[in-house]
MIBA-654717 format. One record per residue (C-alpha): y negated, z, x negated; residue in one letter. Coordinates in Angstrom, 3 decimals. Example, Ala and Ser with C-alpha at 12.3 -4.5 7.8 and 13.67 -1.06 7.14 Angstrom:
4.500; 7.800; -12.300; a;
1.060; 7.140; -13.670; s;
//
This chain:
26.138; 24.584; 24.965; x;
24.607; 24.024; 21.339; x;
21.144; 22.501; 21.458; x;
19.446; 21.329; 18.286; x;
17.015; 23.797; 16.594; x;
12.711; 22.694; 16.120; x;
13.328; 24.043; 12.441; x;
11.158; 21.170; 10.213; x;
7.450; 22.212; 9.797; x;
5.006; 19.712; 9.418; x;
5.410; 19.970; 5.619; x;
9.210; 19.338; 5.990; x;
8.408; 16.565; 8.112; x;
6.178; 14.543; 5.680; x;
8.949; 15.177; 2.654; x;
11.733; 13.672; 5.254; x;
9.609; 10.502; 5.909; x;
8.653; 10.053; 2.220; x;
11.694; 10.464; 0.490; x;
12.900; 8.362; 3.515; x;
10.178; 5.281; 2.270; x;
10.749; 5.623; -1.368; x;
14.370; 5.435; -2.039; x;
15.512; 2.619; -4.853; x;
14.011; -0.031; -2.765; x;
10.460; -0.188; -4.616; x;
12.137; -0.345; -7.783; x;
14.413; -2.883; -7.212; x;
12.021; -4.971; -4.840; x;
9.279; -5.112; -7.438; x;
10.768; -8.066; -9.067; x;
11.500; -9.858; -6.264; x;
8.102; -9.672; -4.942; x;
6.564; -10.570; -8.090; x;
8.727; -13.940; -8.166; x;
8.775; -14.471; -4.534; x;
4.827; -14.803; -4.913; x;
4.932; -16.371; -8.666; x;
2.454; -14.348; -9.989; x;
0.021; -10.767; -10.164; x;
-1.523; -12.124; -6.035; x;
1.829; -10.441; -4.970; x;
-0.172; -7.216; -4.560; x;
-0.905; -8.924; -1.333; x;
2.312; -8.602; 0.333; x;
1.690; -4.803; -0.448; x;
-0.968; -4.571; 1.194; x;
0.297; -6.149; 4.104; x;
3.433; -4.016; 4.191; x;
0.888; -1.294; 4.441; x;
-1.417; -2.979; 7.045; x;
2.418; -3.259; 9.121; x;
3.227; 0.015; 8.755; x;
-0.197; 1.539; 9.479; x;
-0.366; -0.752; 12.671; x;
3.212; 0.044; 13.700; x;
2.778; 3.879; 12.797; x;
0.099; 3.886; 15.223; x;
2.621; 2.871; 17.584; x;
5.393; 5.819; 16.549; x;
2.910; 8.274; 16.360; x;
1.945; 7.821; 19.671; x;
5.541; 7.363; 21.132; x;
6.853; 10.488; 19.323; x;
4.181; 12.701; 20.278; x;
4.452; 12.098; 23.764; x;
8.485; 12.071; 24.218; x;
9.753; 14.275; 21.446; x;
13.647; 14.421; 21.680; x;
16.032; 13.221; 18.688; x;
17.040; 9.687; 18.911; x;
13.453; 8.558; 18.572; x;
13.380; 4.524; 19.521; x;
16.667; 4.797; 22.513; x;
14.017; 7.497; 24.497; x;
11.181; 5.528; 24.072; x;
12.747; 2.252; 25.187; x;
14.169; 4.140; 28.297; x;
10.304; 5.296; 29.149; x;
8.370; 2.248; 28.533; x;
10.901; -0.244; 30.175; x;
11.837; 1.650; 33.335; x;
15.159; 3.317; 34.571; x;
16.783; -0.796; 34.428; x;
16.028; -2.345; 31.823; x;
15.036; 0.385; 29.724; x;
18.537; 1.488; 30.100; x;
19.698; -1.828; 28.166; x;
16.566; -1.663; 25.932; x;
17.995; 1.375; 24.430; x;
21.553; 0.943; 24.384; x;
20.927; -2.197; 22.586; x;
18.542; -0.250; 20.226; x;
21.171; 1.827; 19.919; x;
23.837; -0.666; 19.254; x;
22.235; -2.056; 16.681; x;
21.563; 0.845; 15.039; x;
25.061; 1.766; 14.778; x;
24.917; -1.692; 12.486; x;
22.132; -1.694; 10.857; x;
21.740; 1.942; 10.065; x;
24.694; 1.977; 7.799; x;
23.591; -1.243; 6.098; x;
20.193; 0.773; 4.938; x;
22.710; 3.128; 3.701; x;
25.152; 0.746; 1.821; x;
21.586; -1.229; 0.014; x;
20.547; 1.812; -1.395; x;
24.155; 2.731; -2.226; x;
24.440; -0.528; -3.980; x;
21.100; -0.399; -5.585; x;
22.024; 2.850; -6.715; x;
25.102; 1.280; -8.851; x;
22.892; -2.011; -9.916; x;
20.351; 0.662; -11.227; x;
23.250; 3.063; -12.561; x;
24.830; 0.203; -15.212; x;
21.407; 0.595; -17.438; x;
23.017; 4.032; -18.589; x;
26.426; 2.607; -18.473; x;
27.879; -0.986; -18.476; x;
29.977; -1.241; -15.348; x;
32.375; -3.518; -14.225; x;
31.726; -4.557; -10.607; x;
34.967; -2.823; -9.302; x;
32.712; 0.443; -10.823; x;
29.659; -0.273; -9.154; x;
31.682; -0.797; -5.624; x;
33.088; 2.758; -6.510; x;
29.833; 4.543; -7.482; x;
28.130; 3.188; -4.239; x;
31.206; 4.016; -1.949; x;
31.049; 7.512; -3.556; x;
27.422; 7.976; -3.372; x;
27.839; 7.552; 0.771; x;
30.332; 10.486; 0.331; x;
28.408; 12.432; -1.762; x;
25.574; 12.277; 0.684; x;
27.517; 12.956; 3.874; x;
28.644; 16.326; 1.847; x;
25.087; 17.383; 1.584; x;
23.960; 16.686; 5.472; x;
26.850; 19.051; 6.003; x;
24.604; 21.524; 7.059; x;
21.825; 23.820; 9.316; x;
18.566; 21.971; 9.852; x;
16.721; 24.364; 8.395; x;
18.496; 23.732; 4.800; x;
18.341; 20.143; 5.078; x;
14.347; 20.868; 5.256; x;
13.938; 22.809; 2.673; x;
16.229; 20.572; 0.369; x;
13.597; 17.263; 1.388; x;
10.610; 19.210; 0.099; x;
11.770; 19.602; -3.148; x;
13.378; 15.661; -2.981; x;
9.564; 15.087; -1.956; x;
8.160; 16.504; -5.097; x;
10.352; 15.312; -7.549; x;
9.685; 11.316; -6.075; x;
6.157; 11.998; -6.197; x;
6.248; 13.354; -9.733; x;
7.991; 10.520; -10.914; x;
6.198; 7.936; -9.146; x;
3.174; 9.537; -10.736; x;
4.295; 9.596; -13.647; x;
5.041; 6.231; -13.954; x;
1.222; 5.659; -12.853; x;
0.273; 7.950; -15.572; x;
1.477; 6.213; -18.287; x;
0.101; 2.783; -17.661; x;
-3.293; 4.385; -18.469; x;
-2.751; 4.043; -22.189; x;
-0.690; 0.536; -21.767; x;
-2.901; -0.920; -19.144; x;
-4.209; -4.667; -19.901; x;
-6.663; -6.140; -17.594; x;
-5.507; -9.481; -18.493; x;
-1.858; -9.247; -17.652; x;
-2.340; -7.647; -14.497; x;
-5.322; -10.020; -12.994; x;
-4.708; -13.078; -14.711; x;
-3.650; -15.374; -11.851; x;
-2.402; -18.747; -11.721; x;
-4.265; -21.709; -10.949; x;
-2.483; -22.512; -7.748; x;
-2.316; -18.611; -7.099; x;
-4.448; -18.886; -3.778; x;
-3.432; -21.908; -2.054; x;
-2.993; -21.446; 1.128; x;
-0.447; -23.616; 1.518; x;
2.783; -23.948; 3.439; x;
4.455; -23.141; -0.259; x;
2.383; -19.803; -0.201; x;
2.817; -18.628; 2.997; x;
6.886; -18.741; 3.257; x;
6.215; -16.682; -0.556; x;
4.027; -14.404; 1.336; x;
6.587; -13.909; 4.018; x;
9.808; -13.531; 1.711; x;
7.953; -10.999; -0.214; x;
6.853; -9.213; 2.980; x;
10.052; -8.568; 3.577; x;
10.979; -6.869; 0.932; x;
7.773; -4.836; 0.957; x;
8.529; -3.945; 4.227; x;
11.570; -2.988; 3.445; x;
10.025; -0.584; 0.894; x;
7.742; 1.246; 3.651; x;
10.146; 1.356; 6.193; x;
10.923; 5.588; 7.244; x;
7.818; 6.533; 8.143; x;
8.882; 6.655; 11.485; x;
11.829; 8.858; 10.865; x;
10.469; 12.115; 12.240; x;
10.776; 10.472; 15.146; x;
14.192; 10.257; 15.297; x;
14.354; 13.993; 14.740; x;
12.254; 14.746; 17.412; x;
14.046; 17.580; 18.929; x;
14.285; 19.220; 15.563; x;
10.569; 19.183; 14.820; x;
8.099; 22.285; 14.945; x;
4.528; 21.332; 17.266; x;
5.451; 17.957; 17.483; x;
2.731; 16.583; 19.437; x;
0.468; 17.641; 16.580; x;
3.192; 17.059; 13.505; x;
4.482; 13.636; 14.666; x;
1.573; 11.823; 14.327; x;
0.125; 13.657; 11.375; x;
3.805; 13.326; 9.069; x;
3.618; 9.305; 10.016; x;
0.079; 8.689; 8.659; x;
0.063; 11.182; 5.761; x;
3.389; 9.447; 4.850; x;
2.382; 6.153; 4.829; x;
-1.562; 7.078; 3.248; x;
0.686; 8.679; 0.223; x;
3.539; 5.829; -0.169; x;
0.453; 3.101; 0.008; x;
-1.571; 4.333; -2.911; x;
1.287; 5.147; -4.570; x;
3.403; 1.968; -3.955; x;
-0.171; -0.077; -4.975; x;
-0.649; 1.408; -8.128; x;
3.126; 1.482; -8.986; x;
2.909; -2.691; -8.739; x;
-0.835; -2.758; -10.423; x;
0.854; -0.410; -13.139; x;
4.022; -2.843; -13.966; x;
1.551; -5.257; -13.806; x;
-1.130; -4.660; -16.317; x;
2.286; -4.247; -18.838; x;
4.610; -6.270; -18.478; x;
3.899; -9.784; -18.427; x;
4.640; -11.214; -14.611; x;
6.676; -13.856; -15.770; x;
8.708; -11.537; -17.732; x;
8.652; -8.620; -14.724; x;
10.332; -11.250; -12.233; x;
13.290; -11.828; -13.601; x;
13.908; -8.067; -14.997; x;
16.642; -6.190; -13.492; x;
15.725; -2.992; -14.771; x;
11.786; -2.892; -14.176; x;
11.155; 0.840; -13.925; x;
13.128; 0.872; -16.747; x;
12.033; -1.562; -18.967; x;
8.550; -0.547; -17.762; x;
9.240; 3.482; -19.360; x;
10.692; 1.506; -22.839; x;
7.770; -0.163; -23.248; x;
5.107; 2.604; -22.664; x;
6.875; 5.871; -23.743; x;
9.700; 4.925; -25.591; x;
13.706; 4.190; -24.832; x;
14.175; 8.187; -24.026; x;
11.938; 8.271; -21.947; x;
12.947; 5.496; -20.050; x;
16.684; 6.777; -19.813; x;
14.826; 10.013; -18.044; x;
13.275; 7.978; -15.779; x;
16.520; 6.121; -14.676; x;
17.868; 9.264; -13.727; x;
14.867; 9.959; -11.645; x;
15.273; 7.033; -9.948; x;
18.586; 7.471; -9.157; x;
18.009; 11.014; -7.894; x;
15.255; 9.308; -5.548; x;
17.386; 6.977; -4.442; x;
20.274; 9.769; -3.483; x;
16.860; 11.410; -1.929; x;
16.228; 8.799; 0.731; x;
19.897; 7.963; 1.051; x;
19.928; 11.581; 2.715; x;
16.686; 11.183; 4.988; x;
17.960; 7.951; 5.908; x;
21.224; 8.945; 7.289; x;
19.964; 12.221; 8.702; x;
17.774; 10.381; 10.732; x;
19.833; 8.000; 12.131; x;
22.965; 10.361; 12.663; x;
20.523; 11.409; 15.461; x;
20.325; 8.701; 17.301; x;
24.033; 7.682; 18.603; x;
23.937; 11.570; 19.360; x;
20.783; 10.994; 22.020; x;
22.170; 7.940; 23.571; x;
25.387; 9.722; 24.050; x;
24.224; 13.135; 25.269; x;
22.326; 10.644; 28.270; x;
25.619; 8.710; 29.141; x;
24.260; 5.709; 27.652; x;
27.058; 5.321; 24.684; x;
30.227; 6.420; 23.521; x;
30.910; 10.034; 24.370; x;
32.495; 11.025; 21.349; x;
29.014; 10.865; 19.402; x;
27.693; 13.613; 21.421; x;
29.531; 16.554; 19.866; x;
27.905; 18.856; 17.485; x;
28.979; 20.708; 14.850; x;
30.864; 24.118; 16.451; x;
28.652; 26.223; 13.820; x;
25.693; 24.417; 12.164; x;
24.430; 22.633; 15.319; x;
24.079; 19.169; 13.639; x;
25.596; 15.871; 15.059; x;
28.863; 15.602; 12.629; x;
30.508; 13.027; 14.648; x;
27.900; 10.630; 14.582; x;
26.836; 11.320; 10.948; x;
30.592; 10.815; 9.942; x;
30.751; 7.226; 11.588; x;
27.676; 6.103; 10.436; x;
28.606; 7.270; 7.230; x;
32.161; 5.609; 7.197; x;
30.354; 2.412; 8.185; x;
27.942; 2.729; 5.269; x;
30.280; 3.065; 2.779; x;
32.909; 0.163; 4.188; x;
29.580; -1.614; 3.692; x;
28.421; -0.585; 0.420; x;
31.982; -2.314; -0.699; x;
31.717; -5.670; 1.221; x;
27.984; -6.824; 0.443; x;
25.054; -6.920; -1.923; x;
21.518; -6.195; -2.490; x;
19.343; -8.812; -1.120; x;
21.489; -9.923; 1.441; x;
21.268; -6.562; 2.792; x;
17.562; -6.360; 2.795; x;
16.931; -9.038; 4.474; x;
19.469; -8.456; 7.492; x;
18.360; -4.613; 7.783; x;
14.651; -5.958; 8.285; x;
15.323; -9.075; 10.646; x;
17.902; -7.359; 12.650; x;
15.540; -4.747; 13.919; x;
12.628; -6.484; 14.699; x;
12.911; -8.148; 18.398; x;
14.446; -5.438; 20.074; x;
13.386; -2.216; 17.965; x;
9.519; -2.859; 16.703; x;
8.397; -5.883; 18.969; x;
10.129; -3.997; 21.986; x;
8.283; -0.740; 21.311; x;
4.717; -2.995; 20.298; x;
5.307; -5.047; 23.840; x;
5.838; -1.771; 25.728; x;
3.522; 0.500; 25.246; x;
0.949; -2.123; 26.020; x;
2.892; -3.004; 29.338; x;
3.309; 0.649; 29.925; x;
-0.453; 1.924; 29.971; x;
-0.977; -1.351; 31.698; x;
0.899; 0.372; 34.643; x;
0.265; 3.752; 33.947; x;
-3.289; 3.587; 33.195; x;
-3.621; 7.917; 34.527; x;
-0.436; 8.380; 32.386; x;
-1.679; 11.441; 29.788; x;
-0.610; 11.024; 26.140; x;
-1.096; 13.787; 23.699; x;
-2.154; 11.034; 20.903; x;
-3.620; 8.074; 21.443; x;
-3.728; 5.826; 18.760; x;
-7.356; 4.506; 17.743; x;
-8.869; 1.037; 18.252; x;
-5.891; 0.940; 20.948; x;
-4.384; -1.846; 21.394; x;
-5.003; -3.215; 18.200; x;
-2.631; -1.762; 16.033; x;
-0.129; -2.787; 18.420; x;
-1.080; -6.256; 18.594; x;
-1.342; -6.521; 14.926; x;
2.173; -5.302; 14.504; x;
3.266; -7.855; 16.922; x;
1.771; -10.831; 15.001; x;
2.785; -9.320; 11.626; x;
6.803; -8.616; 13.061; x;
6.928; -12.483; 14.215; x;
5.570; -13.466; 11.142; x;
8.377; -11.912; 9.036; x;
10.487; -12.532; 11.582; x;
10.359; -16.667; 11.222; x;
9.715; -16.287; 7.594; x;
13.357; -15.264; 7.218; x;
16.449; -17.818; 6.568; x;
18.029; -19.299; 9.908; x;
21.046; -17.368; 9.456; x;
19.270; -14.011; 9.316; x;
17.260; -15.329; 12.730; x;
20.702; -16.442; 14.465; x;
22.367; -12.626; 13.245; x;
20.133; -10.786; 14.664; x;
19.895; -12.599; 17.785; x;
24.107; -13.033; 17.775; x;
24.073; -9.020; 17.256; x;
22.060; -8.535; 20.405; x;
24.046; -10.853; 22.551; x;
27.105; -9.081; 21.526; x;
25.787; -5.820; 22.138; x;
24.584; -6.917; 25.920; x;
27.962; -8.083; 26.806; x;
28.923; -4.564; 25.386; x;
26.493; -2.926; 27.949; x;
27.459; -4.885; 31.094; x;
31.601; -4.310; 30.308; x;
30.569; -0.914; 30.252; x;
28.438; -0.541; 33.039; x;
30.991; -1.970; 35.395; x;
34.035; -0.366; 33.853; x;
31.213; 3.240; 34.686; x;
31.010; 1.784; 38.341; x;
34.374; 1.049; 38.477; x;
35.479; 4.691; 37.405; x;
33.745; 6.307; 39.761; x;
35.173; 4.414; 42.480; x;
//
């Protein structure tokens, strides 16, 4: 039988989760950040999308080192939570996955077409096309061996950090002091008003970091990973942090805040006003190549997991064929991918966002946060090959943050998620007893 190949060195590793984290989400969540906080103090819900994902990498990178297999989050669950519940854990997990995973897809397939209609005008009819063709165009390049897909991420990886940097670059001529620390004179209230800001623009800066976790998801396929889990998490998020933090400071100190809020276009408008309108059509083509770039980590990570769960009995069996030749999960990227792009047709940007974040959070983040405190409560001998520092703070503080964001969304998002999970445990039990009843 096919097994999947440890081909993705730790280099390989760190371009999968960064292209992963970049995408078009920073580019489009800028703006709604800087209006969501009303002013330059929005550099605070950057930092604490990195203080989340530092916290909750702690968490992965201890996870992933220890139980290394592809599907990432559905083995963990199983191991923390026990051979009952654990079993639910992760077919939920996995359940929701088969959701949510193709509505990260379909955002950055629609922000894709948003971003796409500063080259060209485009109808909306257009922009559903672009983004439904983008998720085929992507599916067409995960068509292949592991060790390709690698090789293709590192030079995604350099081409987002050489336009990220760039963009950083030319802010040092531009750069104004007073536009970028000028605040207003309510800008540190701490009032109700300013937390539910803080927490609406957490979300999206979340939703900017999230994939540094997505080596873990191709556990199986990655080289030492007891040593290269951990390490591709935090070098990830240490380079997407700086970079994401001077991206914002950058925008900032040039474009008035007021003005950067309400822009559709702030990369580009950004690039017209410090080198020019070529220049700035170069850089929407960059940014559309990065967001292709983490379109393809994204779904090449997930593809994984329906895979795992099926392999282990736990979901449909269909997902757990591979490809005859290349060795790769092709039934589970293809649904995934057909879900994406029925998605990338029916819904838009921000709603998007917000459900991808919300939808993940009790069973996925808080789940894995709640059980690896439980588990080395009763395991206390139990050896792990990385133990994450100041343990368990990081995991507490990635509690507290995920609640936080978690009430700080709309009702609807809240009563989703929760509707999602319900669903998918009625799911679980049907299929448990129709199991029993089959092997009667």
């Amino acid at each position: 039988m096919s097994k999947l190949v440890r081909g993705l060195s730790l280099a390989q590793s760190v371009a999968v989760n960064t292209i992963d984290m970049v995408g078009i989400g920073p580019f489009i969540t800028i703006s709604f950040v800087i209006g969501a906080m009303g002013g330059p103090q929005c550099i605070i819900a950057w930092l604490l999308g990195a203080l989340l994902s530092f916290a909750d990498g702690a968490v992965w990178a201890e996870l992933g080192a220890k139980w290394s297999e592809a599907g990432g989050s559905y083995q963990f669950l199983q191991k923390l939570y026990g051979k009952k519940w654990g079993r639910l854990m992760a077919f939920l997990y996995v359940w929701q996955t088969s959701i949510q995973a193709p509505l990260v897809v379909a955002s950055g397939a629609i922000g894709f077409a948003q971003y796409f209609t500063y080259l060209i005008p485009l109808e909306a009819w257009q922009q559903k096309a672009i983004s439904g063709g983008l998720v085929v165009l992507i599916t067409f390049l995960l068509y292949r061996k592991i060790g390709d897909i690698g090789n293709i991420s590192v030079f995604m990886g350099i081409v987002t950090g050489g336009t990220i940097l760039w963009l950083i670059g030319s802010a040092v001529a531009h750069f104004d002091p007073a536009l970028a620390f000028t605040y207003p004179p309510d800008a540190f209230d701490f009032t109700p008003a300013f937390f539910w800001g803080l927490g609406q623009a957490s979300i999206k800066t979340v939703y900017s970091y999230l994939g540094y976790y997505n080596v873990c998801h191709l556990g199986g396929e990655i080289k030492e990973p007891e040593r290269n889990i951990p390490r591709s998490i935090f070098i990830s998020i240490a380079i997407i942090a700086v970079l994401y933090l001077l991206m914002q400071l950058s925008v900032l100190g040039v474009i008035p805040w007021q003005e950067a809020a309400k822009s559709e276009f702030i990369v580009s408008t950004y690039f017209e006003r410090t080198n020019g309108p070529v220049a700035a059509v170069v850089a929407t083509a960059l940014v559309l190549f990065i967001a292709i770039s983490s379109l393809f980590a994204v779904l090449l990570g997930y593809s994984r997991v329906p895979y795992a769960a099926a392999v282990d009995g736990n979901y449909f069996k269909v997902f757990a064929r591979l490809h005859p030749t290349k060795n790769f999960p092709h039934v589970s990227l293809l649904a995934l991918a057909g879900l994406a792009f029925v998605f990338s047709l029916l819904f838009k940007m921000k709603e998007v966002i917000t459900a991808i974040i919300v939808m993940r959070i009790m069973v996925q983040f808080l789940g894995q946060s709640v059980g690896i405190i439980a588990f080395h409560i009763r395991h206390p001998q139990e050896r792990f090959p990385y133990r994450m520092w100041m343990y368990p703070l990081p995991a507490l503080t990635g509690i507290v943050v995920w609640l936080f964001i978690f009430f700080s969304a709309e009702w609807v998002y809240m009563a989703g998620a929760l509707g999602v999970i319900a669903l998918g445990g009625v799911v679980y039990f049907i299929k448990q007893r129709l199991s029993v009843a089959n092997t009667r």
